[in-house]
LOBA-374891 format. One record per residue (C-alpha): z, x, y; residue in three letters. Coordinates in pm, whole numbers, plus 50000, padded with zeros to 5 digits. Layout:
LOBA-374891
ZXYALA;...
END
This chain:
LOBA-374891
555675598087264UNK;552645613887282UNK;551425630587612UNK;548385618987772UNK;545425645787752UNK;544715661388079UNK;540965654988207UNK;538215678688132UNK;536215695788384UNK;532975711188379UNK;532165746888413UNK;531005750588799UNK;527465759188796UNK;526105759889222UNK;522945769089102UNK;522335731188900UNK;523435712989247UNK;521375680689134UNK;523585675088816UNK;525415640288757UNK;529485643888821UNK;531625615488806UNK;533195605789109UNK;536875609789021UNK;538475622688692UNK;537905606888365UNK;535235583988549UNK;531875584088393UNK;529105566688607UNK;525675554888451UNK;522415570488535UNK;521405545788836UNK;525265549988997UNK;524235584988968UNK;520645580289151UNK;522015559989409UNK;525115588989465UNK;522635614889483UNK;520005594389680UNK;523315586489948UNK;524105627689941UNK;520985635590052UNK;520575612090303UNK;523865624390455UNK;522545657190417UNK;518925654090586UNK;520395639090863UNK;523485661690897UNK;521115691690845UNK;518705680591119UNK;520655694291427UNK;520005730391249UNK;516295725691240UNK;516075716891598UNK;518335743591750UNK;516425765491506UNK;512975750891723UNK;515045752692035UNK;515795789091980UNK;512585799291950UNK;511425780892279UNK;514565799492415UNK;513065834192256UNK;509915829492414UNK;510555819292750UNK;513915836092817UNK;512895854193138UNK;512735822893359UNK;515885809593208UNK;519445818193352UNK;521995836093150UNK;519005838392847UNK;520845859792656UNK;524135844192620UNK;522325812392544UNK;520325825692308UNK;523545839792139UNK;525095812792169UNK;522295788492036UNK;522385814091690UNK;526715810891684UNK;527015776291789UNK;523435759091742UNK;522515773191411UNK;525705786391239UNK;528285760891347UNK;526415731891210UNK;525565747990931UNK;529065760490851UNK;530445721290891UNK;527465707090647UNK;527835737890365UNK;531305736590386UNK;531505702590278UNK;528595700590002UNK;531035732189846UNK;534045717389853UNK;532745689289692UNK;530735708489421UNK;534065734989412UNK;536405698889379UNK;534225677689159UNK;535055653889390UNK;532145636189568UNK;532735614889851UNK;531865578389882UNK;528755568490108UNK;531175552190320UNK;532775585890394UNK;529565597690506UNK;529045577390852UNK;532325596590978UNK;530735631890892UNK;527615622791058UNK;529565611191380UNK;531255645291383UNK;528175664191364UNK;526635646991653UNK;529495650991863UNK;529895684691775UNK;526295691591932UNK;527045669292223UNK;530075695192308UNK;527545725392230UNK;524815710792492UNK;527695704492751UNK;529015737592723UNK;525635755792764UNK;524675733793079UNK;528455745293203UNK;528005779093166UNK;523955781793279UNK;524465764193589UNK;528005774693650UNK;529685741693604UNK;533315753493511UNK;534685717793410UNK;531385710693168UNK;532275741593034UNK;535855735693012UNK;535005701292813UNK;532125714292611UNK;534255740292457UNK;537545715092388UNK;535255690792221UNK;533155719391977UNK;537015730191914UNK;538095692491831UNK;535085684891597UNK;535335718991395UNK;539355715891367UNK;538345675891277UNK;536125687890946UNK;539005714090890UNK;541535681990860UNK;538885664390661UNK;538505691490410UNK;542275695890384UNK;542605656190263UNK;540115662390004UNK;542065691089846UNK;544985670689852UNK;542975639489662UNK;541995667089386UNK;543075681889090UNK;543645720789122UNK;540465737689095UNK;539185778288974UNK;537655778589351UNK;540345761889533UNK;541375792089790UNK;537455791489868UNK;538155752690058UNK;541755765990213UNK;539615793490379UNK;537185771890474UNK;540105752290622UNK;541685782590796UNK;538185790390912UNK;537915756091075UNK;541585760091252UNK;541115789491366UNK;537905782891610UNK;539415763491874UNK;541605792191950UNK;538075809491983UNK;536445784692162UNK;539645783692412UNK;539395821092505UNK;535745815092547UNK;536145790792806UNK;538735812892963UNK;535975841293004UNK;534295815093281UNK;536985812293461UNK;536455846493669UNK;538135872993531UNK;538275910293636UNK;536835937293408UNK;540125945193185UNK;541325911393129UNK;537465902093088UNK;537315924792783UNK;540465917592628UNK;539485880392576UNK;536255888292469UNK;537255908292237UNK;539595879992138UNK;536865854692100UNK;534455874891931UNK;537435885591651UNK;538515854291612UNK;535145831591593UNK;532585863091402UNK;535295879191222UNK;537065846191171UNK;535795816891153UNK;532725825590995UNK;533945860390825UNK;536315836290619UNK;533625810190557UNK;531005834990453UNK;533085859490224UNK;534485823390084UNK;531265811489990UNK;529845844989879UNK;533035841589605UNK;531035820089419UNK;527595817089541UNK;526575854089523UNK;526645854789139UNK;524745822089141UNK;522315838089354UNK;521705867689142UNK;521905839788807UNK;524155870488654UNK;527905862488555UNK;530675863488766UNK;532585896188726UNK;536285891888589UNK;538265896788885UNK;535805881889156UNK;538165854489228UNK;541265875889264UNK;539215904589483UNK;538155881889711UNK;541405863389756UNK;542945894689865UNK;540315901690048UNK;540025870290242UNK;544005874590336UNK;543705910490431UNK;540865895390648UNK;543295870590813UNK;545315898390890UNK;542995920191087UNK;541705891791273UNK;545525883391370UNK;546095920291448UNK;542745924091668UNK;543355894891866UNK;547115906291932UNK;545985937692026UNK;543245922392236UNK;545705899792438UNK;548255920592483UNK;545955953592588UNK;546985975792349UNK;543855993992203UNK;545336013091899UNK;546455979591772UNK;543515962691808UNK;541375990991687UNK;544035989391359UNK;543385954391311UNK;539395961491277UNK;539955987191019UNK;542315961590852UNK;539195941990826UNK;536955969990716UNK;539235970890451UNK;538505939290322UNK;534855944590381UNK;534715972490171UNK;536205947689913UNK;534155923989899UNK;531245951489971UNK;532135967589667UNK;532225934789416UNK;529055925489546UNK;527245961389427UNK;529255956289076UNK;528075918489044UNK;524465932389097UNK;524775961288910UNK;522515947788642UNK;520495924088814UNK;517795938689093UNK;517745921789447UNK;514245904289442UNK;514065869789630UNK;514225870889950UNK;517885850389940UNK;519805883889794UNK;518315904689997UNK;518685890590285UNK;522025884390270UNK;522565917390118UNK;521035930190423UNK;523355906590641UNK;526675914990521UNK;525905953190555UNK;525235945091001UNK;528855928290924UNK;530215958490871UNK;527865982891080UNK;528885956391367UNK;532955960391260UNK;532506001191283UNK;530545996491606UNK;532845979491758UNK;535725996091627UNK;534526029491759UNK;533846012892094UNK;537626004692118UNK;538836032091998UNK;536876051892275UNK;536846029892624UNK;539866017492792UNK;539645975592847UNK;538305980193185UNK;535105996693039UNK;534595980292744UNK;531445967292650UNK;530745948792332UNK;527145939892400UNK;525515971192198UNK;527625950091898UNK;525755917491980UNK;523025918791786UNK;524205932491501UNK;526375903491445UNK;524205875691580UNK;520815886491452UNK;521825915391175UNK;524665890191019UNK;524395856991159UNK;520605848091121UNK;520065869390752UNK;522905849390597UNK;522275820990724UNK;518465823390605UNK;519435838990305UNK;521585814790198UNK;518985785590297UNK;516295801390110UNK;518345795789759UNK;519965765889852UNK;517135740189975UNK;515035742889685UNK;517505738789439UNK;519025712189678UNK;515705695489680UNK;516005693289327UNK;513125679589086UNK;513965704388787UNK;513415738088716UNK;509595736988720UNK;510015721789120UNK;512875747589237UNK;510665772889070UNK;507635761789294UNK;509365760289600UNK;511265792389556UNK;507255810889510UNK;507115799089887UNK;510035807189989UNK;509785840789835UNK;506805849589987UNK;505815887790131UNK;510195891390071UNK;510825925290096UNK;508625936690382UNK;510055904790561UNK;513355921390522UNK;512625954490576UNK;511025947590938UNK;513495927291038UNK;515985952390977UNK;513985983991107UNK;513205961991426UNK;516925954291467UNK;517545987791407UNK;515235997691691UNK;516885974491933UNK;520165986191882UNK;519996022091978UNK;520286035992331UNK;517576018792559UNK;516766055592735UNK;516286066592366UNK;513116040192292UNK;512396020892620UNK;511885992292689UNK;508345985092602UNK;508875998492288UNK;512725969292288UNK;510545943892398UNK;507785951792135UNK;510245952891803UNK;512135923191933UNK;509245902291915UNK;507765914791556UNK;511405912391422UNK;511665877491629UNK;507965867591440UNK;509255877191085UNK;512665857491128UNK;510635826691242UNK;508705828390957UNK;511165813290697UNK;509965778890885UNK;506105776690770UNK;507515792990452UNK;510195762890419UNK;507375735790512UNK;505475749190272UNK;508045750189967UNK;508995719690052UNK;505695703890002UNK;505535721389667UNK;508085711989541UNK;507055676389598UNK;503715684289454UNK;505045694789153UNK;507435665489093UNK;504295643589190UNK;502295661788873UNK;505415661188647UNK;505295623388711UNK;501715617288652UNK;501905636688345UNK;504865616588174UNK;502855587388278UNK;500125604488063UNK;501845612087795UNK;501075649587822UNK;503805679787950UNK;503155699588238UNK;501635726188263UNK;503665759088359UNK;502775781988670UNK;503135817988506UNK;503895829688855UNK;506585809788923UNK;508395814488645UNK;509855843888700UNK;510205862489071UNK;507505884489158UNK;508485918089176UNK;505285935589133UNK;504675939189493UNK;507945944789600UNK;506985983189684UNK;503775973189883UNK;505275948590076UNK;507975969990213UNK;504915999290287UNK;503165974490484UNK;506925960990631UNK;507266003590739UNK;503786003790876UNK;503875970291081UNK;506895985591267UNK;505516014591322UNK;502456004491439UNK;504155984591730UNK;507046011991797UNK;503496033691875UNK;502136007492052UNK;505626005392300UNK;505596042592314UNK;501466041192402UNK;502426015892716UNK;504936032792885UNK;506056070892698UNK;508126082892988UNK;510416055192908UNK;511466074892561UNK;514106099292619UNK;515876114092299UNK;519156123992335UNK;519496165092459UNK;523066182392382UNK;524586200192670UNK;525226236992600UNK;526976264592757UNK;524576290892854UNK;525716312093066UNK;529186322092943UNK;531126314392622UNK;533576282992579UNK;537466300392630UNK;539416272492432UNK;541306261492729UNK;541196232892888UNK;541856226593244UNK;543286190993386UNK;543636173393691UNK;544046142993881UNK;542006128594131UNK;542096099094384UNK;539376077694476UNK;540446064394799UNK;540086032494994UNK;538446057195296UNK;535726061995010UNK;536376098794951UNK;538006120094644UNK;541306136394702UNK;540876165594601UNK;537196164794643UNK;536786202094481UNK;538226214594160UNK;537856248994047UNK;537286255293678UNK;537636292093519UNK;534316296093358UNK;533996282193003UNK;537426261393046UNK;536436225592938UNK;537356200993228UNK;539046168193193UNK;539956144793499UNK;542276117893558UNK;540646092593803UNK;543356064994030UNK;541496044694212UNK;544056040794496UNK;541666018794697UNK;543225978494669UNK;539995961694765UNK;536845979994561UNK;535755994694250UNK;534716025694227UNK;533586051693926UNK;533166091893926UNK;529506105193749UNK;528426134493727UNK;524466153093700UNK;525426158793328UNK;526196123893233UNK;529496126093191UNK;531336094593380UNK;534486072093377UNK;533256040993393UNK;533946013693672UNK;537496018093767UNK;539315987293908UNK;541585987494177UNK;545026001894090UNK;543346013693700UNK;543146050593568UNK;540136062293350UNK;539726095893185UNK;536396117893199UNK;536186146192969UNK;533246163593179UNK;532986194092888UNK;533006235592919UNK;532196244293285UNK;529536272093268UNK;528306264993583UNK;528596243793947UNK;528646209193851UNK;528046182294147UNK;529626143394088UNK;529816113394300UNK;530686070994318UNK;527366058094130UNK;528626025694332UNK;525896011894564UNK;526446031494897UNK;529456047594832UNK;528026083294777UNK;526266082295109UNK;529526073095279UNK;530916105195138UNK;532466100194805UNK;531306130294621UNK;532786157194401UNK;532206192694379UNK;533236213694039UNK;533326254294094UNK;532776277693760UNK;535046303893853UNK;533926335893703UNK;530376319793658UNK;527436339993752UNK;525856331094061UNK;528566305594122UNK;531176298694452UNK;532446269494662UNK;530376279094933UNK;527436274294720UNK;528216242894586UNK;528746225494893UNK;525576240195013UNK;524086225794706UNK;525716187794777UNK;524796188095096UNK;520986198495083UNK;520866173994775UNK;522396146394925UNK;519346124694766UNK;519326141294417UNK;519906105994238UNK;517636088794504UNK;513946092194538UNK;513066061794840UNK;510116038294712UNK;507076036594952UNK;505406003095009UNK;502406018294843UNK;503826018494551UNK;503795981294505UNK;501305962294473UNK;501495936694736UNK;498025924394722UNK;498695911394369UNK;499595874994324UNK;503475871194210UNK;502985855593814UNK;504755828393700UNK;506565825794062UNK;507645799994242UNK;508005805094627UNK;511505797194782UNK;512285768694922UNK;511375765895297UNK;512895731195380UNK;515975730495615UNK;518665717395405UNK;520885691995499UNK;523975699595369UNK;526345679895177UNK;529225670395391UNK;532645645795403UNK;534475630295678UNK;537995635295764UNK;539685623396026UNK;536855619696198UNK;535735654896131UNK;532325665095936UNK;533545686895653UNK;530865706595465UNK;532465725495139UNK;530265751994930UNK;530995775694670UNK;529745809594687UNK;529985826994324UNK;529145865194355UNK;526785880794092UNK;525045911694037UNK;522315904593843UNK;518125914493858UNK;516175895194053UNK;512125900594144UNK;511755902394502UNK;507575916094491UNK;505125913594246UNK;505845935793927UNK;508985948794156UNK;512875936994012UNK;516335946594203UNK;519815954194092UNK;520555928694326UNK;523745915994474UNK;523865875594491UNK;525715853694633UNK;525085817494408UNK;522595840294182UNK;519745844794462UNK;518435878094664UNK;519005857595002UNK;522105832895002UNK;522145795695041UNK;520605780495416UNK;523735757995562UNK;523435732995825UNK;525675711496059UNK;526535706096421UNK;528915714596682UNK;531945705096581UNK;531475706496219UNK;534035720996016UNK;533115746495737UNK;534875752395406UNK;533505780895179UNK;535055791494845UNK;533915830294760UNK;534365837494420UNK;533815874994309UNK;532285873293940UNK;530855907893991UNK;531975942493892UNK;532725956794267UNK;534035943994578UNK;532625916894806UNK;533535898895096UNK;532075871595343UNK;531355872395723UNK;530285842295899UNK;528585846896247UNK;528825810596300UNK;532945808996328UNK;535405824496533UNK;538045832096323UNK;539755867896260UNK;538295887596002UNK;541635899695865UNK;542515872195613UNK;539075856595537UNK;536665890695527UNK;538645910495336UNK;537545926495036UNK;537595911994714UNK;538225927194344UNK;536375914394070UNK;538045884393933UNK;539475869494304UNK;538595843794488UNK;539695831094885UNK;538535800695101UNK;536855807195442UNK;537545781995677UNK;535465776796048UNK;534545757296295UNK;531095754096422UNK;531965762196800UNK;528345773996934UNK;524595758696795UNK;521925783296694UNK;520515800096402UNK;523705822496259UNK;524005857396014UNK;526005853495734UNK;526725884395524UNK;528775908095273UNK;531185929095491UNK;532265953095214UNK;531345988095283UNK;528675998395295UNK;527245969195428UNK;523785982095486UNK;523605986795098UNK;525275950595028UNK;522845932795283UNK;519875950495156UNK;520915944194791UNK;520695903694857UNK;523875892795015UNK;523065874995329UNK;521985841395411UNK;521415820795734UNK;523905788795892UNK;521925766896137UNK;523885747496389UNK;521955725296551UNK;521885720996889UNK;522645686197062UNK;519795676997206UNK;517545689896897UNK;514295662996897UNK;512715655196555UNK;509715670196461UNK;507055666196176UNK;507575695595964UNK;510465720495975UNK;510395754195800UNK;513145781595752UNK;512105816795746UNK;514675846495721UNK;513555884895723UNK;515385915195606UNK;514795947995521UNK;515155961195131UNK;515355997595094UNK;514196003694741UNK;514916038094465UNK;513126037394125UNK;515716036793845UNK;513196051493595UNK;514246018593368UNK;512175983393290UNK;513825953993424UNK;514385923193169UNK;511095906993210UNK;508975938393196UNK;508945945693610UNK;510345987393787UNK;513645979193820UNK;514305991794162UNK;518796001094285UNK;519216002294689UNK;518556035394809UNK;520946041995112UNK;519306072495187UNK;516576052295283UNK;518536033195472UNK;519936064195676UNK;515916071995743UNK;514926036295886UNK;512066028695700UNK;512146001095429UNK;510235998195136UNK;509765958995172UNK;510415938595454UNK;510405902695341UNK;510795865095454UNK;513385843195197UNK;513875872495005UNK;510165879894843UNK;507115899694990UNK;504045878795084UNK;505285849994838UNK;503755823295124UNK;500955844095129UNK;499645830794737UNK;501765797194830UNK;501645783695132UNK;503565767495358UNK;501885731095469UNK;501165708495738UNK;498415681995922UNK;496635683796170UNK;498715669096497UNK;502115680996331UNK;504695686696538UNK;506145718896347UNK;509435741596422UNK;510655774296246UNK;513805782596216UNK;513955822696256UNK;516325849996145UNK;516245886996160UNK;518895889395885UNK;518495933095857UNK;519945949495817UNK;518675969596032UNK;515295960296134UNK;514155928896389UNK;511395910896427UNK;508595898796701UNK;507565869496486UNK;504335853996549UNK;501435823196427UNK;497815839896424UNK;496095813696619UNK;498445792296726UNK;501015793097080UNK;504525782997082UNK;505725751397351UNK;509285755297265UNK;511145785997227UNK;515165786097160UNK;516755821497075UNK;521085826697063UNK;521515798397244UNK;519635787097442UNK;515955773397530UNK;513375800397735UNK;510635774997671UNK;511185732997604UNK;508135708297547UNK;506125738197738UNK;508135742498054UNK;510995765998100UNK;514295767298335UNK;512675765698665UNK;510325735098524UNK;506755761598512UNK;504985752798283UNK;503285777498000UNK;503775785797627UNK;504705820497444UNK;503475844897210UNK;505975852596994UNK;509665852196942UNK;511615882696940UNK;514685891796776UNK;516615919896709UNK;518605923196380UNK;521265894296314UNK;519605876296605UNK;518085840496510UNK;516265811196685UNK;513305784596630UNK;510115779996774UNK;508385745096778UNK;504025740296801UNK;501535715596757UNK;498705721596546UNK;495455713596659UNK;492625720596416UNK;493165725196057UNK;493035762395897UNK;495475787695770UNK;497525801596039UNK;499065835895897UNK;502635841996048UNK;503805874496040UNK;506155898696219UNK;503885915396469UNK;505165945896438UNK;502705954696190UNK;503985979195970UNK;506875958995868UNK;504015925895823UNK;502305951995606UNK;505855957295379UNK;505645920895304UNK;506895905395632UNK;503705877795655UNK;502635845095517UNK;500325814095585UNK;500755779295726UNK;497845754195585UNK;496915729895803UNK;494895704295663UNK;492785669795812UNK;
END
């Protein structure tokens, strides 16, 4: 008996996508099956590429509008990893495992991948609304459904291989499969980073997520791909032991990822930093194949070299971040100088690379149509690449090194030239339906084409001017950045010993940082030309704190109970250091290093030196320096309406329950003027509350910032032992009072020093109202404090000084802004409103921290006056039934009350705090009363 001949396949060819294969082995189909097949394909595939396009439009939107938009940048990364790369990775996947298979799937099939698709962007959208507006449940279900719907198409591409025959490129789909698996496990530990963790833990599961969904899940899809499709790309041959390299290569991939995230989870650094150079390894693999495939074919379309230029941020990014590791503890790590080199450098030039070979010849039409659309596509390539690259380049080193005009500035050319590939995509695709429109009319002629001699061949002539003009572009608007603002450049200076030679010895000690906020020891001496390392234990349970010193040398944020090393290098001289944390230098923690031996040099000195430079870091911002005649831009004035607060009944009790998340994030607070602020629910000034006697109040603080903060309500009588203690990053507690007294209460961070917290932000008002309160017309809430303002030197995110808390101004009593809802003179440019026979009241707070207020309406008298308590004036009479009106309400600091008027003509009635200096800082605005 004879045995039956095994079917036939075709040699693989990714670059002739639109050719006819039968549907199953030994199946032929005629030429109108294989129209309709191909017609069905790329229906599926316009419709399951359209979510790309739009996040691709979204993005952009994002890009140019991020400074009004919460937590911009991680949803601008996240719009690149998820938006753009996700979807893409789920449509590619499956076109190459069905070109890789010869196995095309039924139209039928196609309805389920579509579903997918959409529900995988549903989960996206869900997660980004969690995470921007702090939803931890939206979050928690975005994530689980983008995990479900990528480990769905994993499951779907692992039935497929199981319906095929074996296949040359069959590891590339079990990758893709692995690739697919793996993400959920990325997209868990992502949704564990919202759940409030402190700094260490923090870091360890972001370096989890980032190992496991980059270096994973699309590492192992990319380097899959790039198997087959890089040869295709260059049309050269596939070298003899591609398939074999990059097998190994993929599972010594899968290794390091394993490794990193072990390392990760479990804290150990040296594994995890073993685990990246596992993966290097297998970068310099694949690195290496991909030089040899090119070796005699020239990178010149823009799809080669921009993936060229992609996979080489891959690696840059690995090293990065390996050297990161392999130099800061968890508790210090940051990975965001790796960010853009994987998002922007990697991500977005494979992903664009890729698309610019693969739509045209997806489009299809012939040679003479791909060939068309590929001239667009192609267009001004290697000066597109080489400023995207040099911009990148520019974004990624040290901010003091190029400033942040100069950031801003190359981020926005290198955003330009990335955006690009869109006009350039409309416009292939439109020739490439040109051309099949004048292939058809002339068949119907009878006649051939005609050839385009520049499309026939990629145009290389100009390849050298086009990356000049690329260099010069950049260059141009790195001058420009430096032209703005050229203190902001600062290139690095190496520290030297000058007065005595380095001995080879090293000296070592350990230091406390202490919950009474000093050093123990606070002096060290140092033989001259020892080198000096120290061992910082923060012993103090409740707060972070760090040790800096004038040469730049620091440890980092330490949390409670955590040690971090400084090396501080060869003493040749006194050397002063302090807590960098807000306030904590001015309560005393500072550090004094004597050069023994040194020239000029004792203890005596040194302390002399601290103490008459006690403001060496701190240089207090006058008024004058801000320009508060200026209209804010693109502002919108806080809301002035007393809230009503949400509220349930219990037993007959009013409950009212808020969550207060902690932040430290920048916030404007005067025109062209930003803050290192401290937040409480992401605003300089915290949420107004409201109730009545009786009411009960339930308030969850949850620290998601990088020191300790705590909560004191004037409005309960509680003890502050269990409810205003300090909290570490990453805790949370419930405060729990009863509104026992009405008036206009202080709320308030508690943490030392509290000067420095308040002025940073973290206050807020509670009004209790009293029983007897009459309704009025129009009601208004107005609370002043005092900021205290130091020049950082640095740009804020959208362009503004970015200004720290100077507690040495504090000490001196006189504020750089004083300010009413946390903003200078914003109802000055937008004004507060009401008619003409209005019965108006204002609630009033002198929220400090240190300065009150005698607060005032320019043309207007008070008939009701209530202040802690209790009424002076009511309806124009007071106690003893006289009848009269007042002036002005006054009110020292964390005093509050309300004042009630009529108005009786129309006009713009300024109020202000009439002490005048502190209405000229910003404390004034107007009330418009119209017909």
């Amino acid at each position: 008996m004879s045995e039956s001949p095994k079917p036939q396949r075709p040699t693989i060819s990714l670059g002739n996508i639109g050719q006819k294969p039968a549907d199953g082995p030994g199946e032929p189909v005629s030429d109108k099956q294989a129209r309709d097949r191909a017609s069905g394909r790329a229906t599926w595939h316009r419709k399951a590429s359209k979510p790309v396009s739009t996040w691709m439009m979204a993005l952009f939107v994002v890009l140019m509008t991020h400074r009004w938009i919460p937590s911009s940048l991680w949803l601008m990364v996240h719009m690149i990893t998820l938006g753009l790369i996700t979807n893409s990775i789920l449509v590619w996947s499956q076109h190459f495992t069905e070109a890789l298979l010869k196995n095309r799937l039924p139209d039928s099939a196609r309805g389920e991948q579509i579903r997918r698709i959409y529900l995988l962007n549903a989960s996206i959208v869900l997660t980004m609304l969690g995470i921007i507006f702090n939803i931890y449940p939206l979050t928690l279900v975005g994530s689980t459904g983008v995990g479900a719907m990528v480990a769905w198409h994993g499951y779907s591409l692992f039935k497929q291989v199981k319906q095929a025959l074996p296949a040359r490129f069959q590891s590339t789909i079990h990758f893709y499969i692995a690739a697919a698996w793996v993400l959920p496990v990325g997209a868990a530990f992502g949704a564990t980073l919202d759940a409030g963790l402190n700094n260490q833990w923090h870091a360890r599961f972001l370096l989890a997520h980032e190992a496991v969904n980059v270096l994973g899940f699309v590492g192992f899809t990319v380097v899959g791909t790039l198997m087959t499709l890089w040869p295709t790309m260059l049309r050269t041959k596939m070298t003899a032991d591609a398939v074999t390299t990059s097998k190994h290569a993929l599972y010594i991939m899968s290794a390091g990822v394993a490794v990193v995230m072990l390392g990760a989870l479990a804290g150990w650094r040296w594994l995890a930093f073993a685990g990246l150079l596992i993966y290097l390894l297998a970068l310099a693999l694949i690195a290496i194949l991909m030089v040899r495939t090119c070796a005699t074919k020239k990178l010149v379309e823009f799809s080669t070299m921009s993936v060229a230029a992609g996979f080489a941020w891959l690696i840059v990014g690995t090293v990065t971040v390996s050297i990161l590791i392999a130099t800061h503890d968890f508790a210090e790590l940051n990975l965001r100088p790796a960010t853009p080199m994987y998002a922007v450098g990697f991500l977005v030039q494979v992903l664009l690379g890729a698309m610019s070979y693969l739509l045209p010849a997806r489009m299809g039409g012939g040679p003479a149509a791909v060939r068309a659309a590929n001239k667009e596509f192609n267009r001004f390539a290697a000066g597109r690449v080489v400023m995207v690259n040099l911009c990148l380049l520019l974004f990624v080193l040290p901010a003091d090194w190029t400033g942040s005009w100069i950031r801003t500035a190359t981020s926005l050319l290198g955003a330009f030239t990335l955006f690009a590939f869109v006009p350039l995509m409309l416009r292939g695709v439109k020739a490439s339906v040109a051309k099949r429109k004048e292939m058809i009319l002339a068949r119907s002629r009878g006649e051939a084409p005609k050839p385009d001699p520049e499309a026939l061949t990629p145009a290389t002539a100009h390849h050298r001017r086009n990356i000049a003009v690329g260099v010069v572009a950049v260059a141009l608007v790195t001058l420009l950045g430096f032209a703005v603002d050229p203190s902001a450049v600062r290139l690095p200076i190496t520290h030297h010993v000058a007065d005595s030679q380095a001995t080879g010895e090293t000296t070592t000690v350990q230091v406390e940082a202490t919950s009474d906020m000093r050093f123990t020891p606070d002096t060290v001496e140092v033989p001259a030309g020892n080198r000096l390392v120290i061992e910082v234990k923060n012993t103090d349970t409740e707060n972070v704190h760090d040790l800096a010193f004038e040469n730049g040398a620091q440890t980092g944020r330490i949390d409670p109970g955590q040690t971090a090393t400084v090396d501080v290098g060869v003493i040749d001289k006194n050397l002063e250091g302090w807590c960098s944390i807000v306030g904590h230098k001015a309560m005393g923690m500072v550090f004094h290093v004597v050069a023994v031996g040194a020239e000029g040099a004792d203890s005596s000195s040194s302390m002399n030196h601290s103490m008459s430079n006690s403001a060496m870091d701190s240089t207090v911002m006058q008024s004058s320096q801000i320009d508060l005649a200026t209209a804010p831009q693109n502002f919108e004035a806080r809301d002035t309406l007393a809230p009503i607060t949400d509220s349930e009944v219990e037993d007959g009790v009013t409950v009212h329950r808020e969550t207060f998340d902690v932040e430290e994030i920048q916030q404007e607070i005067a025109p062209g003027t930003s803050i290192n602020a401290m937040t409480y629910n992401g605003k300089y000034m915290g949420p107004t509350l409201r109730g009545k006697v009786g009411d009960v109040f339930e308030i969850k603080l949850v620290n998601n910032g990088a020191m300790g903060h705590s909560l004191d309500f004037h409005a309960g009588m509680v003890s502050p032992d269990p409810v205003m203690k300090t909290l570490a990053p990453g805790e949370s507690l419930t405060y729990r009072f009863e509104a026992r007294g009405a008036g206009m209460w202080l709320y308030h961070c508690s943490t030392a020093p509290m000067s420095s917290h308040m002025a940073a932000g973290m206050f807020g008002a509670v009004i209790i109202e009293p029983e007897d309160l009459q309704p009025v017309d129009r009601e208004y809430v107005l609370v002043q404090n005092d900021a205290y303002l130091t020049d950082t030197g640095e740009k804020a995110d959208n362009g503004n000084v970015l200004a720290d808390v100077s507690p040495e101004g504090i000490s001196a009593g006189t504020p750089t802004l004083t300010m009413f809802n946390g903003y200078a003179n914003q109802y000055v440019y937008q004004p507060l409103q009401a008619k003409v026979g209005d019965r108006v009241r204002m609630w009033v707070l002198a929220a400090g921290p240190s300065k009150g207020t005698s607060f005032h309406v320019v043309g207007s008298q008070f008939d009701t006056v209530y202040k802690e308590g209790a009424y002076s004036l009511k309806n124009g009479r007071d106690a003893f039934g006289t009848a009269g009106h007042a002036q002005a309400l006054d009110l020292s600091a964390a005093q509050g009350g309300f004042i009630e008027m009529e108005m009786q003509e129309p006009g713009n009635y300024a109020f202000v705090n009439h002490d005048f200096t502190e209405a000229e800082r910003g404390a004034k605005g107007i009330l418009h009363v119209s017909e």
